[in-house]
N, CA, C and O of each residue as an XYZ file, in Angstrom:
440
protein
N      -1.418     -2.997    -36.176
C      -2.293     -2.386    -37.163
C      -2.199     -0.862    -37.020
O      -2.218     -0.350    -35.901
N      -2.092     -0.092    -38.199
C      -2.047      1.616    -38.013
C      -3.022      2.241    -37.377
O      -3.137      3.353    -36.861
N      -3.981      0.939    -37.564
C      -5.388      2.311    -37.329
C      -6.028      2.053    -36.164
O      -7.103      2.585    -35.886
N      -5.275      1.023    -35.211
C      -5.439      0.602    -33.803
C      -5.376      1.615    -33.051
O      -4.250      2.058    -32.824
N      -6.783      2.415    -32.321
C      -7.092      3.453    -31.296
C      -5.906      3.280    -30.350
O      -4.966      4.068    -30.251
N      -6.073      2.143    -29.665
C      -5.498      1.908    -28.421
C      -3.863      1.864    -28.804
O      -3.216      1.804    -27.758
N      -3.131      1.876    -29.819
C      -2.298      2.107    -30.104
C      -1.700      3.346    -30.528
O      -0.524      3.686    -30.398
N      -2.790      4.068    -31.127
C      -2.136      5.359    -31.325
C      -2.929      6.420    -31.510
O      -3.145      7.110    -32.507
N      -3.480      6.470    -30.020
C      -3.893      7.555    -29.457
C      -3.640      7.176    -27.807
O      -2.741      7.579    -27.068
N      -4.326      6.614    -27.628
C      -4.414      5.824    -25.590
C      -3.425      5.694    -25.662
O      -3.018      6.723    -25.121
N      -2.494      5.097    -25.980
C      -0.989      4.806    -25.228
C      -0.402      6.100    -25.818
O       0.189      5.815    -26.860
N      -0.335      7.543    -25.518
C      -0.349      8.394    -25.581
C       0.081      8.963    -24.002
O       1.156      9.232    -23.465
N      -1.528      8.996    -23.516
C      -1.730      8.921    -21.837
C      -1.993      8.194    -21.368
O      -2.391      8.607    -20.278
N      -2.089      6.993    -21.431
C      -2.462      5.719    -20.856
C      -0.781      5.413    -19.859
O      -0.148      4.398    -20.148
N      -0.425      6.027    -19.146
C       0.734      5.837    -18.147
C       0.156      6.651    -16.357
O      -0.868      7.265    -16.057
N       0.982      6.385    -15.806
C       0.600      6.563    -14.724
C       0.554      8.588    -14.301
O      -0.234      9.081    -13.495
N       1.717      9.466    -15.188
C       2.120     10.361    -15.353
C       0.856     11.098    -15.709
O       0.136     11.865    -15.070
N       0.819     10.647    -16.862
C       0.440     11.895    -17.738
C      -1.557     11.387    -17.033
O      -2.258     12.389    -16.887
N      -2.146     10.249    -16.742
C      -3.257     10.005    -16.141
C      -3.898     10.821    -15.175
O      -5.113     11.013    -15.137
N      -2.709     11.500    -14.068
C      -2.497     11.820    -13.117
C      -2.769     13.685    -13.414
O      -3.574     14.525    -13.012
N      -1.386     13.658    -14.493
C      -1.745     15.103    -14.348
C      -3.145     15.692    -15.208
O      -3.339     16.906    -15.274
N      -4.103     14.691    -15.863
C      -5.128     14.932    -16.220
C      -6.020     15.316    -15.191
O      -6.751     16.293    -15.349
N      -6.033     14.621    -14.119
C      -7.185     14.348    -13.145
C      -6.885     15.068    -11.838
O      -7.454     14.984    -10.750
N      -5.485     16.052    -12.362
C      -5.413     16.899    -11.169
C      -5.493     18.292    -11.684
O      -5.900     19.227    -10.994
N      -5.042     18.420    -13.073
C      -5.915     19.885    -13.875
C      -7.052     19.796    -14.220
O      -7.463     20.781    -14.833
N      -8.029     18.668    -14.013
C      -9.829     18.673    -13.749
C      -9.753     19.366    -12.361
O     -10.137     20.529    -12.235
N      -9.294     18.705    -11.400
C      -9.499     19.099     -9.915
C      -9.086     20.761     -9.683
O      -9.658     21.503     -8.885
N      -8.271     21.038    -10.331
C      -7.517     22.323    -10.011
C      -7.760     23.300    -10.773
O      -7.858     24.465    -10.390
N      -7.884     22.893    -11.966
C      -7.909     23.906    -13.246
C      -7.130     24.545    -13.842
O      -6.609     23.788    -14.661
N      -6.676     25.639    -13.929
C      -5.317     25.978    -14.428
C      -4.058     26.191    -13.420
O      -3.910     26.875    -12.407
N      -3.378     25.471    -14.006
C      -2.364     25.370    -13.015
C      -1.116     26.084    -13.489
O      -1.228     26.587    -14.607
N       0.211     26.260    -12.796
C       1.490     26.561    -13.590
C       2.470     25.205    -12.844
O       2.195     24.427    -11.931
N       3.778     25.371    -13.763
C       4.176     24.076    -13.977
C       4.845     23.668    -12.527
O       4.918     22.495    -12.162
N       5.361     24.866    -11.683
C       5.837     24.839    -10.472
C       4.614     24.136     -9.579
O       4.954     23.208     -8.845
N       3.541     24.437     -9.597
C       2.350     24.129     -9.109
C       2.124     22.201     -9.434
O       1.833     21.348     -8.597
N       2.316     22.064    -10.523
C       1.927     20.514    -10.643
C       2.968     19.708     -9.853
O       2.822     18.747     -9.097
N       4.251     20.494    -10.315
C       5.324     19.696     -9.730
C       5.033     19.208     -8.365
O       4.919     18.061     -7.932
N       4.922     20.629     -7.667
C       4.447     20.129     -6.280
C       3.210     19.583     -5.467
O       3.028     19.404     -4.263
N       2.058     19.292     -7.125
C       1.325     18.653     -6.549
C       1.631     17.030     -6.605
O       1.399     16.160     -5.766
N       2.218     16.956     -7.863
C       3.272     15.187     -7.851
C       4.652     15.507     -7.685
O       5.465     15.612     -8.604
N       4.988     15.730     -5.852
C       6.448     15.564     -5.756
C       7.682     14.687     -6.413
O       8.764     15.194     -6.709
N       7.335     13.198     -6.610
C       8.118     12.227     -7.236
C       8.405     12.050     -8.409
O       9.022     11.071     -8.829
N       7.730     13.553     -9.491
C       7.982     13.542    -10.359
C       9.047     14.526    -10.828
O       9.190     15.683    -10.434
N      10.029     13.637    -12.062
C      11.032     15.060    -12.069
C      10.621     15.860    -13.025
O       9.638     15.399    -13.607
N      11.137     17.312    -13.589
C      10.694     18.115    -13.682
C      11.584     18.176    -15.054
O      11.754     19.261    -15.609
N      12.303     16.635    -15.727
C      11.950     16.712    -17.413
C      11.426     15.817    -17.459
O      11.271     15.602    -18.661
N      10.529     14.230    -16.319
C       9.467     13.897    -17.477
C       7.996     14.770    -17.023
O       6.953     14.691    -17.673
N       8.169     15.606    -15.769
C       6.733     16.486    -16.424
C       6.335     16.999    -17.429
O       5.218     16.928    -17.941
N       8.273     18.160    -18.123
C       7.990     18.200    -19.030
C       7.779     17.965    -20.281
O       7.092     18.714    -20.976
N       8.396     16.800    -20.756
C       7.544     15.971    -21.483
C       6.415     15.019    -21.574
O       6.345     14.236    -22.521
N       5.673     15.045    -20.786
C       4.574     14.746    -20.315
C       3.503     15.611    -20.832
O       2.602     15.280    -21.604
N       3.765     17.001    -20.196
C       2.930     17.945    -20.528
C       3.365     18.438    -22.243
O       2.882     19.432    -22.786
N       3.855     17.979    -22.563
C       4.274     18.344    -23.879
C       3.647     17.037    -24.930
O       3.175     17.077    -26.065
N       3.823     16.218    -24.239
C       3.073     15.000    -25.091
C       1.500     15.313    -25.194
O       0.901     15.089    -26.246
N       0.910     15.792    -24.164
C      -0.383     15.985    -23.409
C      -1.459     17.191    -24.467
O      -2.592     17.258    -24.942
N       0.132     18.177    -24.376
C      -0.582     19.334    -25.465
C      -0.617     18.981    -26.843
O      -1.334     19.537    -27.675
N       0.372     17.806    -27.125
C       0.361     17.742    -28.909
C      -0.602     16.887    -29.467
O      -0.900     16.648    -30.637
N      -1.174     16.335    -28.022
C      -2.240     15.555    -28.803
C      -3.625     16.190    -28.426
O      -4.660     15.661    -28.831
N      -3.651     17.404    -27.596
C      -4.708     17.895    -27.627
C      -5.797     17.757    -26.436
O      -7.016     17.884    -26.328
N      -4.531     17.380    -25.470
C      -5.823     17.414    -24.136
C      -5.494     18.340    -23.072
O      -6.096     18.622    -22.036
N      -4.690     18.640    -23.434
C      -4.242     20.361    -22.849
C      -3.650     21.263    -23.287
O      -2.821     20.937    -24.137
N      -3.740     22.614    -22.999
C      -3.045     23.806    -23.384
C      -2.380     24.689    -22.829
O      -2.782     25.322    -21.853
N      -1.370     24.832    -23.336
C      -0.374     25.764    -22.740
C      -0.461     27.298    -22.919
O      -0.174     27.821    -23.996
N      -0.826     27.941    -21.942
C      -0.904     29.383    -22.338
C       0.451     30.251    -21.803
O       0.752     30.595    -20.660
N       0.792     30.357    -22.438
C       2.381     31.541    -22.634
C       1.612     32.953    -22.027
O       0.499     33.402    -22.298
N       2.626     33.442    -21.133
C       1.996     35.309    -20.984
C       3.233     35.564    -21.236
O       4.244     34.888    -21.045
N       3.058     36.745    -21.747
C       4.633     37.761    -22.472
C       4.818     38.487    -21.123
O       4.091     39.478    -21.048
N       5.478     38.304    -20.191
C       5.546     39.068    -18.914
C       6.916     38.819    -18.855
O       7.630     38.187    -19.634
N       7.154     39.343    -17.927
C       8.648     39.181    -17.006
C       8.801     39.223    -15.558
O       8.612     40.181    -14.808
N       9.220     37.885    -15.246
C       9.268     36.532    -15.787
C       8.286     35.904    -16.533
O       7.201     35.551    -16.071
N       8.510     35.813    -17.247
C       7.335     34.808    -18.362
C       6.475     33.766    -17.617
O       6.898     33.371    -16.531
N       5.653     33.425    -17.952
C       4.639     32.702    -17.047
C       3.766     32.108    -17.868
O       2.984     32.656    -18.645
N       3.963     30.718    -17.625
C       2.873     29.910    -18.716
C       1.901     29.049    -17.475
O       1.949     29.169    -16.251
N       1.219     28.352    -18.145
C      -0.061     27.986    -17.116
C      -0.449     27.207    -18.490
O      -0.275     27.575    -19.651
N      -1.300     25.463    -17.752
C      -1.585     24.510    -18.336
C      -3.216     24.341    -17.819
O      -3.703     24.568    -16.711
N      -3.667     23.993    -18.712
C      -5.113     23.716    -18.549
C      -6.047     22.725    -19.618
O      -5.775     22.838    -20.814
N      -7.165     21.736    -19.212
C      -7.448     20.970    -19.817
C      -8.340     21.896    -21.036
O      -8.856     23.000    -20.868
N      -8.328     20.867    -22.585
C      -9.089     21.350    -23.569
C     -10.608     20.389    -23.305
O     -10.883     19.561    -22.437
N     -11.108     20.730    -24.043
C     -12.603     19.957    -24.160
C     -12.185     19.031    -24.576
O     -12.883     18.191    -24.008
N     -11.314     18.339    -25.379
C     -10.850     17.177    -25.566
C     -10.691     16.680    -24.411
O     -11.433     15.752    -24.088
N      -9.847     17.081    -23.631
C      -9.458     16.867    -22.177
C     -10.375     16.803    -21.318
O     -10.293     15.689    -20.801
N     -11.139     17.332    -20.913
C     -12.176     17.122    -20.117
C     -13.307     16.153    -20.450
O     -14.448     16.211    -19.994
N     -13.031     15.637    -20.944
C     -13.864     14.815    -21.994
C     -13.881     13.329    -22.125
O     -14.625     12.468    -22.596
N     -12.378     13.427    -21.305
C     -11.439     11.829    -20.952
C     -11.843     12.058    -19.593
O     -11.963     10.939    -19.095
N     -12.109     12.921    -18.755
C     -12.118     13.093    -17.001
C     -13.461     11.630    -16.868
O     -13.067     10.598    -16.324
N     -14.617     11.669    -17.273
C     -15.369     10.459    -16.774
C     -14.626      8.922    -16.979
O     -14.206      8.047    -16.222
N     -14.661      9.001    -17.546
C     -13.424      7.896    -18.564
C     -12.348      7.302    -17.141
O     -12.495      6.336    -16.392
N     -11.599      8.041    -17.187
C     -10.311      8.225    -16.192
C     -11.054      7.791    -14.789
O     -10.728      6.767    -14.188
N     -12.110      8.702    -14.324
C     -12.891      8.395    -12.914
C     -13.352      7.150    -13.406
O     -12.588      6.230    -13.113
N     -13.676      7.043    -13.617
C     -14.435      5.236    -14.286
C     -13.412      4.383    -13.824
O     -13.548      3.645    -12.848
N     -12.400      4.469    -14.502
C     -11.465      3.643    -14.303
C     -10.627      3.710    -12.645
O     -10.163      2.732    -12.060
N     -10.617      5.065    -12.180
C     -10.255      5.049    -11.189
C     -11.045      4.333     -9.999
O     -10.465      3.756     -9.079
N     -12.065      4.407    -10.087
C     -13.554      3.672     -9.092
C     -13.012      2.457     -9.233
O     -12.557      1.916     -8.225
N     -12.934      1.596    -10.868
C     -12.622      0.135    -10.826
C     -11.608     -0.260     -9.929
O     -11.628     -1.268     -9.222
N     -10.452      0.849    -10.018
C      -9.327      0.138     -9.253
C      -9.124      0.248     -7.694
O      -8.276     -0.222     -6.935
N     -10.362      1.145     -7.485
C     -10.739      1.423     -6.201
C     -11.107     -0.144     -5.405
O     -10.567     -0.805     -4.517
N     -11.922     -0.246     -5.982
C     -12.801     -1.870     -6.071
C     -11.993     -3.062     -6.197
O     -12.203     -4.008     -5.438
N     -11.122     -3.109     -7.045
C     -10.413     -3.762     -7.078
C      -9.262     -4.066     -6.763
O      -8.757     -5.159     -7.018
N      -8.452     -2.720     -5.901
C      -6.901     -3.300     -5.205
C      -7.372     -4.060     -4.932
O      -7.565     -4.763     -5.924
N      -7.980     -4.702     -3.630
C      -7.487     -6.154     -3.164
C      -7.232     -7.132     -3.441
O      -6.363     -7.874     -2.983
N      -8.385     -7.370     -4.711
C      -8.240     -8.467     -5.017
C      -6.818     -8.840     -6.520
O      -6.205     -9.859     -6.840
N      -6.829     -7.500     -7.020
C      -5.256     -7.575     -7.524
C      -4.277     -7.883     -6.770
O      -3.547     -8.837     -7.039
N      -4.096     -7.061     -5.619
C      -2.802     -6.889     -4.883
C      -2.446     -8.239     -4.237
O      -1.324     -8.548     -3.835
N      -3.895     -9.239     -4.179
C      -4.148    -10.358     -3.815
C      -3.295    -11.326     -4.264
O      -2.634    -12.098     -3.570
N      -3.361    -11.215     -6.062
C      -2.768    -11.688     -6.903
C      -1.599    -11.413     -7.391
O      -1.080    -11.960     -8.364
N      -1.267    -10.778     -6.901
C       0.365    -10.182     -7.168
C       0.632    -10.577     -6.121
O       1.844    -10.637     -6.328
N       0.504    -10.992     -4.891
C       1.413    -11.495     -3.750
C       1.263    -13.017     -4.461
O       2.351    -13.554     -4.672
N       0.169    -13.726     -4.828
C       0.251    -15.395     -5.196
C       1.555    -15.144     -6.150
O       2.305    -16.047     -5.780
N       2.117    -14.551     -6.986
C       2.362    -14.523     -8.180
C       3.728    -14.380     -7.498
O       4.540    -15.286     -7.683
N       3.982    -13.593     -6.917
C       5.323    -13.490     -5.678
C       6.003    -14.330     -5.120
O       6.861    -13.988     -4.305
C-alpha cells in the first residue's frame, strides 16, 4: 500500500546503521563525519555515507557545511530527529529485556 508509514518512512531508518547513528548524535551532539566513523569502527565510510545522506533527506539530521579550508561539515539531529530518540530508547530497553529470551530462540531454531 503507498500510504503504509512503516513502509515509507520507518524503513528509511529502521536498520541497524542509521538507528545507531541516531542515538549516538543524541548522546554526542554535533559530531563530524571522522568522529562517527570512529565512534562505529565496523562501519565503512561509503555506507556511513549514505546513511547519513539518507538520514538528512528525510529530515532527521543536518548537515552543516563551513566554507573553510579544509572544509568542514558536522552532522547533527533536527527536531524531527530528536523526536524519534524516546522511540529508539523504548525500543532499545525492550531488547535489553529481551536478549535472552530471543537469543534463546535463535539457538532452538539452530
Amino acid at each position: 500500500m503507498a500510504s503504509c508509514p512503516m513502509r515509507n518512512v520507518i524503513a528509511h531508518f529502521a536498520n541497524k546503521w542509521s538507528m545507531l547513528l541516531l542515538v549516538i548524535l543524541d548522546e554526542f551532539g554535533v559530531m563530524r563525519f571522522n568522529e562517527l566513523s570512529r565512534a562505529i569502527p565496523d562501519i565503512s565510510p561509503k555506507v556511513l555515507s549514505g546513511h547519513l545522506k539518507t538520514l538528512e533527506s528525510i529530515g532527521l539530521l543536518k548537515r552543516i557545511l563551513y566554507a573553510e579550508v579544509p572544509p568542514r561539515t558536522e552532522y547533527e539531529l533536527t527536531e524531527l530527529g530528536k523526536s524519534l530518540i524516546p522511540i529508539l530508547n523504548q525500543l532499545s530497553e525492550w531488547a535489553r529485556r529481551n536478549l535472552e529470551k530471543i537469543s534463546k530462540n535463535l539457538r532452538k531454531r539452530d
